[in-house]
SEDOFI-32264 format. One line per 2 residues: number of its first residue (from 0); for each residue x, y, z of C-alpha. Coordinates in steps of 0.25 Angstrom, whole numbers, always signed. Layout:
% SEDOFI-32264
NUM) X Y Z ~ ...
This chain:
% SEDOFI-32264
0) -53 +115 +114 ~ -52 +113 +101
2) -38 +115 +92 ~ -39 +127 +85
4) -36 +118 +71 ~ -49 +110 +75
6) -57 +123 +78 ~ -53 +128 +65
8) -54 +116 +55 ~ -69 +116 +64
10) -74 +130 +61 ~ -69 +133 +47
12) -61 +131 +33 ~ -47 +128 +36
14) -36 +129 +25 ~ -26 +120 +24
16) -11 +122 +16 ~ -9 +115 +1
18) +2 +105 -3 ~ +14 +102 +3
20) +22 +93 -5 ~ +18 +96 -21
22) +23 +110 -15 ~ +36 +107 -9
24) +39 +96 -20 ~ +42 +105 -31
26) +52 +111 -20 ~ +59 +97 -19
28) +54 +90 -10 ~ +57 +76 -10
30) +58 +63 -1 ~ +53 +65 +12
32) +42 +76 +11 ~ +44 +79 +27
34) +60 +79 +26 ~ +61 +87 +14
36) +52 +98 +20 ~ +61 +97 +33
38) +72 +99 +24 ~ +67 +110 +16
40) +58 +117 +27 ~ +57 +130 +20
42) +50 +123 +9 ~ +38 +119 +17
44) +39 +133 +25 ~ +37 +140 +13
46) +25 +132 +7 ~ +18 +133 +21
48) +19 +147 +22 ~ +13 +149 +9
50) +2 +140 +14 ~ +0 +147 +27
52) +0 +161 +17 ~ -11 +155 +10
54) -19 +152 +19 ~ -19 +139 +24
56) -25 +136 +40 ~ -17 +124 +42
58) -5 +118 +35 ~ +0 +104 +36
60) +13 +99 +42 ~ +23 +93 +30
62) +22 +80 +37 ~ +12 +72 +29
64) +22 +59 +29 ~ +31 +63 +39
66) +25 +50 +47 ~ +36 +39 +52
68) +31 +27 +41 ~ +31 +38 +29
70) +45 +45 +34 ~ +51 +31 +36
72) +51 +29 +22 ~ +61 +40 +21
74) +68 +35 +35 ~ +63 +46 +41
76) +53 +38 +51 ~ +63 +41 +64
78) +62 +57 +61 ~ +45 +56 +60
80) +43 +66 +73 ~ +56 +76 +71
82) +50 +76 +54 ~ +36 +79 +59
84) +40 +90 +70 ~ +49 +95 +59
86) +40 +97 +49 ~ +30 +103 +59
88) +38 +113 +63 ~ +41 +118 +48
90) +28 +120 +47 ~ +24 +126 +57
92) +35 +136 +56 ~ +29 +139 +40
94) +16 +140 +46 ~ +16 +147 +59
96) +8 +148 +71 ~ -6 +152 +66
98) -8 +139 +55 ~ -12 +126 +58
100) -3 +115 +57 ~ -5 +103 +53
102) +2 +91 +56 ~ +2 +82 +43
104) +2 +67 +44 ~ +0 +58 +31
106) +0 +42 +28 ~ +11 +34 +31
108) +11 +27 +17 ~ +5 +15 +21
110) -8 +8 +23 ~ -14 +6 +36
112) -21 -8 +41 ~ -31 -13 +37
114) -27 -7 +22 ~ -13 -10 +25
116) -2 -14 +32 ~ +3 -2 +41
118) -3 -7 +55 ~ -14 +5 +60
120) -6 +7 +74 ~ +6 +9 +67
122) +0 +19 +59 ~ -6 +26 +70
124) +7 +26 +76 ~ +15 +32 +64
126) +5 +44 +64 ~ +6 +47 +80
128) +20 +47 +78 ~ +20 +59 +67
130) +9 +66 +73 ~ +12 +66 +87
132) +24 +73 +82 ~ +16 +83 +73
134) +7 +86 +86 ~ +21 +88 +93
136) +26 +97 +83 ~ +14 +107 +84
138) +3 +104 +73 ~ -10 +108 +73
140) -18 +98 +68 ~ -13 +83 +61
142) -19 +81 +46 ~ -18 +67 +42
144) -19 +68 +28 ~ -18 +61 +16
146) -22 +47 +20 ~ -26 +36 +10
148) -31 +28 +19 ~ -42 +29 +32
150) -34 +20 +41 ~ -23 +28 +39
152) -28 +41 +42 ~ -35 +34 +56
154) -22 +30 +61 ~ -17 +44 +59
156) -30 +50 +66 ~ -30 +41 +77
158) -13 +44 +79 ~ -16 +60 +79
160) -29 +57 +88 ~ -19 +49 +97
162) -9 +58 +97 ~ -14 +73 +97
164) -26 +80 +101 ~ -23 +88 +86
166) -35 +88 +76 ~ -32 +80 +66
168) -36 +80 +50 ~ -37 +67 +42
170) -38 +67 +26 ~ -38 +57 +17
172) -34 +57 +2 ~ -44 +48 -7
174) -44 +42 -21 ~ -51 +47 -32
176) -62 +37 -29 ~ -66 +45 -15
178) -58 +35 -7 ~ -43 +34 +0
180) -34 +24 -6 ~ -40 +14 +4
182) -55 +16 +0 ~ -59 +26 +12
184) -71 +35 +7 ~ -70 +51 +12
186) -82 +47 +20 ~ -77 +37 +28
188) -63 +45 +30 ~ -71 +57 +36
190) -80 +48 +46 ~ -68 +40 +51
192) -59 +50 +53 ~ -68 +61 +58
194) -75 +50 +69 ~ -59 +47 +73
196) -57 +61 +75 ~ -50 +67 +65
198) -54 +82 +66 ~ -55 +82 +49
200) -55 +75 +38 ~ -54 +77 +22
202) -45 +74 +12 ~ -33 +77 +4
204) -25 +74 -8 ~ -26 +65 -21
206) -35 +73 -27 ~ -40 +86 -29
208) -52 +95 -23 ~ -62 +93 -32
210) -61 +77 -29 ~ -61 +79 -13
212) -75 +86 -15 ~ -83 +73 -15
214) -73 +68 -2 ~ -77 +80 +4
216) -91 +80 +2 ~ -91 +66 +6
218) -87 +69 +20 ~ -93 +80 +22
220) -108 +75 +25 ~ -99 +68 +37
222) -88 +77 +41 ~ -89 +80 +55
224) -75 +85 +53 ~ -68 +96 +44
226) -66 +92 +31 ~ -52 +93 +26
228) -46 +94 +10 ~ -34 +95 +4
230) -33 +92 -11 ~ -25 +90 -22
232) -24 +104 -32 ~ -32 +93 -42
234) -24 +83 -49 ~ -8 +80 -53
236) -3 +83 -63 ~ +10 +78 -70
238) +16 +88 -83 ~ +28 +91 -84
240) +35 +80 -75 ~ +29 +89 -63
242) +15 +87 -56 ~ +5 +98 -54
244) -10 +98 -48 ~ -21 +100 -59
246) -29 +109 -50 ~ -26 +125 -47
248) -28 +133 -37 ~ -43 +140 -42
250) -48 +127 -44 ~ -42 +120 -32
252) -50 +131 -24 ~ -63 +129 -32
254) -64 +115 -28 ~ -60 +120 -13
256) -71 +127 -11 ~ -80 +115 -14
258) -73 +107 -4 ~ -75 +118 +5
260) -91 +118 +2 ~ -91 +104 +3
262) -85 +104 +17 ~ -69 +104 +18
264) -65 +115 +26 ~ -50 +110 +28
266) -45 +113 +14 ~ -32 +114 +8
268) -23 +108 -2 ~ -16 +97 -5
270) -6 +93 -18 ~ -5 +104 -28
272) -9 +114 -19 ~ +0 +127 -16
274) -3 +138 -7 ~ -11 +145 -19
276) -20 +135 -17 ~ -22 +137 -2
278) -22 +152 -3 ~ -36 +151 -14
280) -40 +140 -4 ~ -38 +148 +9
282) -45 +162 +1 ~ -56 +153 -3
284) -61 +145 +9 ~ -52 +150 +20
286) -59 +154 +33 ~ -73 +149 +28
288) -80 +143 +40 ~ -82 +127 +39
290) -94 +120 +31 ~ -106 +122 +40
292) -113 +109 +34 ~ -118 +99 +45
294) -114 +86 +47 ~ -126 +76 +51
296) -123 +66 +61 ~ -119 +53 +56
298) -115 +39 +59 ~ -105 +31 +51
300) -94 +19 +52 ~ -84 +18 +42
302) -75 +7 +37 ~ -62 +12 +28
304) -70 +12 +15 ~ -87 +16 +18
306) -94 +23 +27 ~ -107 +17 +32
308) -116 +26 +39 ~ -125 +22 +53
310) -139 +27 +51 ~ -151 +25 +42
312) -150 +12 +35 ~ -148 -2 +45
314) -131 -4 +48 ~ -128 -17 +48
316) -119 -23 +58 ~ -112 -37 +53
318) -111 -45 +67 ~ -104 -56 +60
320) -91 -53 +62 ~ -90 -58 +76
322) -84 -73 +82 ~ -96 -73 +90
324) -103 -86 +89 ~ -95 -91 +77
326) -83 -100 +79 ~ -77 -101 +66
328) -74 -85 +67 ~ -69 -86 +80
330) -59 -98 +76 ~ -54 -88 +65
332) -53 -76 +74 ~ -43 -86 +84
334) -34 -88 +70 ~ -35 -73 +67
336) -41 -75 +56 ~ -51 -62 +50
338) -57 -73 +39 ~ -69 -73 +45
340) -70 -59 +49 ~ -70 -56 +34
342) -78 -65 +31 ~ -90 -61 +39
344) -86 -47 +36 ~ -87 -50 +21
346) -100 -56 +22 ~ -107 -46 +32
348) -103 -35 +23 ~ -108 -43 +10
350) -122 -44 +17 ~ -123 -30 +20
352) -117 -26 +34 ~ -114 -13 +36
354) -104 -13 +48 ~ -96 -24 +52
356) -96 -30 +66 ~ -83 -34 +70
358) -81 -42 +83 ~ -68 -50 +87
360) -73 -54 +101 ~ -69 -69 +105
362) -61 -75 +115 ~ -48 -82 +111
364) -45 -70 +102 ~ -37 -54 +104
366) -51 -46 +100 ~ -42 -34 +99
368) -33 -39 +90 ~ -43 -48 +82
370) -54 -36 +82 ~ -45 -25 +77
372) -38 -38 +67 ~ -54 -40 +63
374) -56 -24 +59 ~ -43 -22 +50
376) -47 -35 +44 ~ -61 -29 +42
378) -58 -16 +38 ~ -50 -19 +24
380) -59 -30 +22 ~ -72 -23 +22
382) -79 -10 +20 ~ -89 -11 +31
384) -87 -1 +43 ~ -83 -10 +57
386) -92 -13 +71 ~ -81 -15 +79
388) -86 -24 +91 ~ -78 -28 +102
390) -81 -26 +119 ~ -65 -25 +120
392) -59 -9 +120 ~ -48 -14 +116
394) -51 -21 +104 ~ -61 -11 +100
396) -52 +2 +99 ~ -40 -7 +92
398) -50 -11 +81 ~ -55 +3 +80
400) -41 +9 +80 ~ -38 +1 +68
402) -51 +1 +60 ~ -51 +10 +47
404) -66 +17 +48 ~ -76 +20 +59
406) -80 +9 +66 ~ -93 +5 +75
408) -90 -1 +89 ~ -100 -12 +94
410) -101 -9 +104 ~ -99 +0 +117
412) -110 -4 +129 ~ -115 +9 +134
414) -113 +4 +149 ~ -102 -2 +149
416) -88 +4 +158 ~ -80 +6 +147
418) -89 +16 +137 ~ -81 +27 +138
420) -68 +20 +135 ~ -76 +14 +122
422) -82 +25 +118 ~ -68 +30 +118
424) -63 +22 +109 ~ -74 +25 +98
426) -72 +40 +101 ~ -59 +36 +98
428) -59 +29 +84 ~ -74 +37 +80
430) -81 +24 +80 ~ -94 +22 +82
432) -100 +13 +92 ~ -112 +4 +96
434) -116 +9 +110 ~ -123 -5 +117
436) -132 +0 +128 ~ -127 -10 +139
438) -122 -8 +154 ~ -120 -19 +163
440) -131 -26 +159 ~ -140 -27 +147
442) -150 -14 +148 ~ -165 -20 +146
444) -173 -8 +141 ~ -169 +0 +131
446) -170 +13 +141 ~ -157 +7 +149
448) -150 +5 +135 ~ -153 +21 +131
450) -148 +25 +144 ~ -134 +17 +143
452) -135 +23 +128 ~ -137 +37 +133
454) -124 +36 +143 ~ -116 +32 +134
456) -119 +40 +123 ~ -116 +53 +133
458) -103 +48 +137 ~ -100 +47 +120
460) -105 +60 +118 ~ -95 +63 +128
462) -84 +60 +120 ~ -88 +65 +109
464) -96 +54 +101 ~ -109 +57 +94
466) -121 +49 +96 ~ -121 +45 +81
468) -107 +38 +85 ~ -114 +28 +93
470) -124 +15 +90 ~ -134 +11 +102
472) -136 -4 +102 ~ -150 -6 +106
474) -146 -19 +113 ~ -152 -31 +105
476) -158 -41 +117 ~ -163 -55 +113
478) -178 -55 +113 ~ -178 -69 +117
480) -173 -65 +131 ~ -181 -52 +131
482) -194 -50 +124 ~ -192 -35 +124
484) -176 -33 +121 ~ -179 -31 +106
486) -190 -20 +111 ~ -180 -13 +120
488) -169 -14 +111 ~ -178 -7 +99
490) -181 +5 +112 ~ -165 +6 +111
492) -166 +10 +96 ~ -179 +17 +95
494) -171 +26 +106 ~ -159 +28 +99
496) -166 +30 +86 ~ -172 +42 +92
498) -159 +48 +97 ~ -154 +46 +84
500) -143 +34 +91 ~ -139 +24 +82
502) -143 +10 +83 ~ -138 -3 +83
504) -143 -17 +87 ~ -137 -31 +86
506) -149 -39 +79 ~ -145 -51 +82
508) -148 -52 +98 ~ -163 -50 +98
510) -166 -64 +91 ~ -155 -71 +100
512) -162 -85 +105 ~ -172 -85 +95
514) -174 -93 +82 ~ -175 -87 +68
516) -168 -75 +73 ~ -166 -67 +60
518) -180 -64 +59 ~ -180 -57 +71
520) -165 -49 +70 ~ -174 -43 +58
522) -187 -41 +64 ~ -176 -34 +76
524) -170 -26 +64 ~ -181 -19 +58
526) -187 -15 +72 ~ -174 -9 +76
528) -174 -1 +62 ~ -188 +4 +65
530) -183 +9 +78 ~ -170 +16 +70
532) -160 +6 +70 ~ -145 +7 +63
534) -137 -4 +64 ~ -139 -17 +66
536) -129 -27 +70 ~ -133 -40 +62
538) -128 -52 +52 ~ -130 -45 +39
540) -133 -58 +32 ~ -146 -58 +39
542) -155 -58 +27 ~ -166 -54 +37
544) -159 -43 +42 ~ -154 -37 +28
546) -168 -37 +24 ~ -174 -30 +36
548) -161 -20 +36 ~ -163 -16 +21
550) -178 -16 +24 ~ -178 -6 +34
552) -167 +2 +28 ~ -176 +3 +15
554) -188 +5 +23 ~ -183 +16 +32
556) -178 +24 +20 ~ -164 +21 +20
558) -161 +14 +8 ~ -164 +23 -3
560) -170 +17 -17 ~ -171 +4 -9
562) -155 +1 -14 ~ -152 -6 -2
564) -162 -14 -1 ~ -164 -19 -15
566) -148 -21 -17 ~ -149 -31 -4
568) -161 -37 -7 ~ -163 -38 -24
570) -157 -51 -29 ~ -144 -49 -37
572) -144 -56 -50 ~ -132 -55 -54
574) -124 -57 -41 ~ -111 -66 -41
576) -107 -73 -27 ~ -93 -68 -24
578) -83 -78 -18 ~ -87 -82 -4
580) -70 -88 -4 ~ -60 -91 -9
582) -46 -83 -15 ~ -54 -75 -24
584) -63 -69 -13 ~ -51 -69 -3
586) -45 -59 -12 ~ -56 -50 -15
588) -59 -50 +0 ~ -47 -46 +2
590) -45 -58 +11 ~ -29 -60 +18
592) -34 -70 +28 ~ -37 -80 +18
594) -30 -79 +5 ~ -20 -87 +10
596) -28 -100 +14 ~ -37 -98 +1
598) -25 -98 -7 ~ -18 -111 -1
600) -32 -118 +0 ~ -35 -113 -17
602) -20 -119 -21 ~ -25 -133 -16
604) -34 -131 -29 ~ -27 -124 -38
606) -15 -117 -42 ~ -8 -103 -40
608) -10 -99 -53 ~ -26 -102 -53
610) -28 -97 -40 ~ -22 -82 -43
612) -28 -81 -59 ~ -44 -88 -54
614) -44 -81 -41 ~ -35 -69 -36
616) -35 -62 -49 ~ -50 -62 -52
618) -49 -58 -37 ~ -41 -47 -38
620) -49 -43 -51 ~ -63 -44 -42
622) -54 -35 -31 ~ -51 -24 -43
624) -66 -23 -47 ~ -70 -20 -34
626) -58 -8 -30 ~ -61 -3 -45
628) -77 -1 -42 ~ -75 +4 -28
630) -78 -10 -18 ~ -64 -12 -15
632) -55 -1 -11 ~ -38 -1 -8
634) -39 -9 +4 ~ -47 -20 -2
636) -39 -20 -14 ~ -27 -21 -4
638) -33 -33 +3 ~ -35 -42 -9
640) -22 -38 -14 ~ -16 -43 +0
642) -24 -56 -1 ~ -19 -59 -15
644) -4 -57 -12 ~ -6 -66 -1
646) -11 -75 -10 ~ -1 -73 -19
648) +12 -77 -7 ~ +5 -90 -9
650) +2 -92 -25 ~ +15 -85 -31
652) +24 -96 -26 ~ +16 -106 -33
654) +14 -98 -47 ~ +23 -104 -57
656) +36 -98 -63 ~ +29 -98 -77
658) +15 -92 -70 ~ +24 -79 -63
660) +30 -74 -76 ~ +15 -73 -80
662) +9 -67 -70 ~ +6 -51 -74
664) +18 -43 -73 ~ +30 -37 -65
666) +27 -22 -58 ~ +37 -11 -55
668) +29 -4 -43 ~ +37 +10 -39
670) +32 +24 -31 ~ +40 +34 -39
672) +54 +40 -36 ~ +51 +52 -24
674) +36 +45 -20 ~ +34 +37 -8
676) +21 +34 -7 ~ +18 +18 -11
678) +5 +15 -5 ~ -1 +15 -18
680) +11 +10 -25 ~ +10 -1 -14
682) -5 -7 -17 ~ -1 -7 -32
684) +9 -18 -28 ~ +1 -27 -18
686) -9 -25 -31 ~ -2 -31 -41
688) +4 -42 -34 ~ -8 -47 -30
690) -13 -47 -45 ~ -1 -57 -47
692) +9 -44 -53 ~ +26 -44 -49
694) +26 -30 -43 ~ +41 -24 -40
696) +38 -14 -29 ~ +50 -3 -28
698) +43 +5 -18 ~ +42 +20 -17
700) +52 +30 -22 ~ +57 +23 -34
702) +67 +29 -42 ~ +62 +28 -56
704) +75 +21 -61 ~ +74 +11 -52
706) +59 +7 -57 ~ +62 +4 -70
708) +77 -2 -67 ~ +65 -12 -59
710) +56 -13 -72 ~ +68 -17 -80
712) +73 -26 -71 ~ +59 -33 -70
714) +55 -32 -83 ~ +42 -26 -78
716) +29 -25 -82 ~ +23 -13 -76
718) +29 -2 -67 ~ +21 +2 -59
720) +24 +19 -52 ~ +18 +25 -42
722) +17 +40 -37 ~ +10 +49 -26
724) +19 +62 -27 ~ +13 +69 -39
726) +28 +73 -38 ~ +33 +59 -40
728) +25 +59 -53 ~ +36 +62 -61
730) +43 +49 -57 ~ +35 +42 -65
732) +37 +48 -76 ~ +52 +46 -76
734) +49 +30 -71 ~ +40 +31 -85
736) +51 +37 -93 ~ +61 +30 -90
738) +52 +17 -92 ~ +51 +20 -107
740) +66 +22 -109 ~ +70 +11 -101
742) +60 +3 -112 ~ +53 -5 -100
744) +42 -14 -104 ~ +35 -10 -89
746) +22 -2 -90 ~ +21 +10 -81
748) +11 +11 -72 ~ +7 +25 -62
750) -1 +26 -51 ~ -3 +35 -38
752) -10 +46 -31 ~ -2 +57 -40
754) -4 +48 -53 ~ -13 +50 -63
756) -17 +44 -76 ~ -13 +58 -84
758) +2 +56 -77 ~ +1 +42 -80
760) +1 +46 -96 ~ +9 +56 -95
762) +21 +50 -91 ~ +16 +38 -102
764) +15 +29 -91 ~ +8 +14 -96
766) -4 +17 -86 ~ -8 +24 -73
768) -16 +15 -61 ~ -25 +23 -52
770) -24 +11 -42 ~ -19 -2 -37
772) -31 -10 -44 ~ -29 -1 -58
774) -14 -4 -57 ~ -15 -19 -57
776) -26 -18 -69 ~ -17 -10 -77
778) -7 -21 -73 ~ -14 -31 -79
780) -18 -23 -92 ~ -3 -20 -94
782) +2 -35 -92
């Protein structure tokens, strides 16, 4: 039977409670936010009462960092179950019996791999730590909130899923762009999260309602979940020397209801907000029954950054990735080396592939520890969603555990021993799968392939996966051994078509033996689209293949206006070949592997100074246009910056005395006296070291004194401050202040999720950066 929080959020609009912390901070709350409330119990009593007066469903435990890695930064780690138990309890004594209580869980501060260097199981570990002992304590449900980042928020679904049978919510905080800060769109979050099993999924903080309505109406088409919100009252605010939000509580609710209409029926209220707010909330929508829209069936794979839909046009499948056959690949993959795996990765996805197919499978190699090494690799390096393809369980369910999207599995045989235990794993991760219609032997008509399909799908639907999880192969045979395998495999599609199955084929077999083999992969291509074909799993450079797929998409009215087809196929004048190699293309790639060979091999030719002014730079430069227009996002801007610093471990020792004084300045980098959030403080740093700057990092919680006692000593150039808090704010204004008295030459520089360019002028700071990228531009101009 289903828990009563589940049937609820399931049948109608839940309320949830307002702030916490901007409505304990003017109270005094300080330090550590989960040992100040223990401290000061009453004052978290008192707010949740009013929250429970109000209105609200459900309210959230005080325990939104009150995971080990966050608390270790107050020494506090060792306390992690007693400060969660704790905490539950004083929440559940404000709240009572009769509300839901739910348990809250946040990031732990850093980045996850593949975006950074906090390994995935260590993560998952951390949060089955704290919610094990939430679930313990007596919560109703665990919300994982306020997540940056996709990977992030999966090792905290898959640790609750692993440790509880709780619902659990998941919601995200994006940029103003539509994105999180590592370049996840609201559409993919909901599809990967919800086909994991989250039981919702919204968003909540950064900004304000009226800029989570095009989130919500983006996820709603797909949402075979609650929607759940929690915004900001509008915008900060600093006058004064105190932070306020921009938006009341009449206006707050205006832009509600629109969620609301859109399809959020988990609403509450995030920074700025009071119990006011969730009384008008709770008047307003409270009670209401759920949006009734429907949702139409759907098939879709995800990487961290697009969603690319199954169905209508031809999917490609890149097969190249794959040591099949080709020794110079399988010579890298014994040293360990993923230079070819980006490589073909690159290539496949610059001819037009849709999905990527990777395959690790060779002998003298660990599959499981190269394929799930393959996929991190993969998923920073390119956009393209994954087709994980592997006979060994093992190695499949440690490359899904680890892979930041929804992934396809190539493949699960229909017949074989162990299809329940694989499709376990794919329930498991919310993959979907290709399902090869194969026993003991080779099926020769395409009657025996549909009855192994049919089996198999009943016992999926068993567990609970829809048919629109799963891809029939059709079993591609090779004509030259069997005049009538191409026949009987188009009978396997045509069937599949008409029970509305996906479909996919691996091109390639039919013209096995033969000579001039293109020709009739195509002619096998557009015959399979007649019959309904949706994937194809093929070598994308097939100028054959590209034609007959954009053909068919065009000619079967899937490519609107012809775009498609006349972008692939027009001749582009003004086209300028990018570099195949080389430092330059290393660092815009985003190339770690290489960058270090590249750069010995380059200073056989040249010099330091050369190399980093005619090739890193302009580099660098190419890498800013591209996060700047939207091509590149944080984890790609990461990745270059990586490479260059590796670079630089080798090109500084060789830069001249003369030649460092002139490089472009010294940089004071700080997080603000009473803030402890340095993530985005962080990627400044890598940022502008790898564009050639001195960066001084004091960390997190910096006194403002001691920041400019830094300045002075170093006669900096640019001091750089960095703030989450909207109630840290102030701190820059006294680091600002105390700048111009000290009569520092240093320009200040703000950025952060609280920070905006009105604060920046008002506290007649030099400028204001809205990202890493735009901080080291406004470096530059400054020097």
């Amino acid at each position: 039977m289903d828990n009563k929080f589940l049937q609820l959020i399931k049948s109608q609009t839940v309320i949830l409670d307002g702030a916490t912390g901007t409505n304990l901070q003017p109270l005094g709350l300080s330090g550590c936010p989960e040992q100040w409330v223990i401290n000061n119990p009453s004052a978290l009593i008192d707010l949740q009462k009013k929250y429970v007066e109000s209105g609200s469903n459900a309210v959230y435990t005080c325990t939104l960092g009150a995971n080990r890695i966050k608390l270790d930064e107050y020494g506090l780690g060792n306390e992690t179950v007693a400060i969660n138990k704790r905490l539950v309890e004083i929440s559940r004594h404000a709240v009572g019996d009769n509300i839901f209580l739910g348990g809250d869980v946040g990031p732990t501060g850093q980045f996850v791999e593949p975006f950074g260097q906090l390994d995935f199981e260590a993560a998952v570990n951390c949060y089955k730590e704290q919610i094990t002992a939430l679930a313990a304590a007596g919560v109703d449900f665990i919300i994982i909130e306020t997540m940056l980042d996709l990977q992030e928020s999966r090792a905290a679904l898959i640790a609750a899923k692993e440790c509880c049978d709780l619902p659990v919510l998941v919601s995200l905080t994006y940029e103003s762009s539509g994105r999180t800060l590592t370049g996840t769109d609201a559409k993919t979050a909901l599809i990967t999260l919800q086909s994991l099993g989250a039981d919702a999924v919204g968003c909540n903080c950064s900004t304000g309602p009226k800029e989570m309505l095009p989130l919500v109406e983006s996820m709603r088409e797909y949402a075979k979940v609650p929607l759940v919100i929690k915004p900001n009252a509008g915008l900060p605010v600093s006058t004064g020397g105190s932070t306020t939000f921009d938006m009341d509580a009449d206006t707050f609710i205006l832009w509600m209801r629109q969620l609301y209409t859109a399809g959020a029926s988990i609403l509450g209220g995030c920074c700025g907000t009071t119990p006011e707010y969730i009384k008008m909330l709770s008047a307003t929508l409270g009670d209401l029954p759920k949006s009734p829209k429907k949702i139409e069936s759907f098939s879709a794979l995800t990487s961290s950054t697009q969603t690319t839909m199954v169905g209508g046009r031809v999917c490609v499948v890149g097969e190249r990735i794959n040591p099949t056959g080709k020794k110079a690949f399988q010579a890298s993959l014994k040293e360990g080396s993923m230079d070819k795996v980006l490589e073909f990765a690159k290539k496949q996805e610059n001819e037009g592939a849709h999905v990527l197919d990777v395959n690790m499978g060779m002998a003298g190699i660990d599959e499981v520890a190269m394929l799930k090494k393959a996929v991190l690799t993969l998923s920073s390096a390119s956009k393209l969603p994954l087709s994980i393809d592997t006979a060994n369980p093992s190695a499949l369910e440690s490359a899904l555990r680890v892979y930041p999207g929804r992934a396809l599995i190539n493949s699960i045989p229909a017949g074989d021993d162990d299809l329940q235990h694989r499709l376990s794993i794919a329930k498991k991760y919310g993959a979907m799968f290709i399902l090869l219609p194969l026993g003991k032997s080779i099926p020769a008509t395409a009657v025996e392939r549909m009855g192994l399909v049919d089996n198999a799908i009943e016992q999926a639907n068993l567990l609970g996966i829809p048919n629109e999880d799963i891809v029939v192969d059709g079993l591609t045979m090779a004509v030259s051994s069997d005049a009538h395998a191409a026949t009987e495999t188009l009978r396997v599609v045509r069937a599949c078509t008409k029970r509305s199955l996906h479909t996919i084929l691996g091109l390639s077999n039919i013209s096995f033996g033969l000579p001039e083999r293109e020709w009739l992969n195509a002619a096998m291509l557009a015959m399979a689209v007649e019959n309904g074909l949706d994937m194809a799993i093929c070598n994308p450079a097939s100028a054959s293949l590209r034609a007959i797929r954009l053909s068919c998409d065009l000619l079967r009215g899937n490519d609107l206006d012809a775009n498609k087809y006349v972008s692939a196929m027009a001749p582009r004048q003004d086209s300028v070949p990018e570099k195949s190699e080389g430092i330059h293309s290393a660092v815009v790639s985003g190339d770690t592997h290489r960058i270090t060979t590249l750069v010995k091999d380059a200073l056989e030719i040249s010099d330091a100074r050369t190399i980093i002014d005619t090739q890193i730079i302009p580099a660098l430069d190419k890498v800013g246009d591209f996060f700047e227009t939207g091509v590149y996002f944080l984890p790609q801007l990461m990745r270059s910056a990586q490479t260059v610093q590796l670079a630089f471990e080798i090109l500084e020792p060789l830069l001249s005395a003369c030649d460092t004084e002139s490089r472009p300045g010294t940089i004071v980098l700080a997080t603000v006296k009473g803030d402890v959030h340095d993530i985005g403080k962080n990627i400044v740093g890598m940022m502008m070291k790898s564009h050639g700057f001195i960066v001084h990092d004091l960390g997190k919680d910096v006194p403002a004194q001691e920041i400019i006692e830094k300045a002075k000593q170093l006669d900096a150039d640019i001091i750089g401050l960095s703030a989450l808090l909207t109630t840290t704010l102030d701190q820059m204004r006294i680091v600002t202040k105390m700048a111009e008295e000290a009569d520092l030459r240093a320009k200040i520089m703000v950025g952060g999720a609280a920070v905006t360019k009105d604060f920046a002028d008002s506290i007649n700071a030099h400028c204001y950066a809205k990202d890493a990228n735009e901080a080291v531009i406004l470096a530059k101009q400054i020097m």
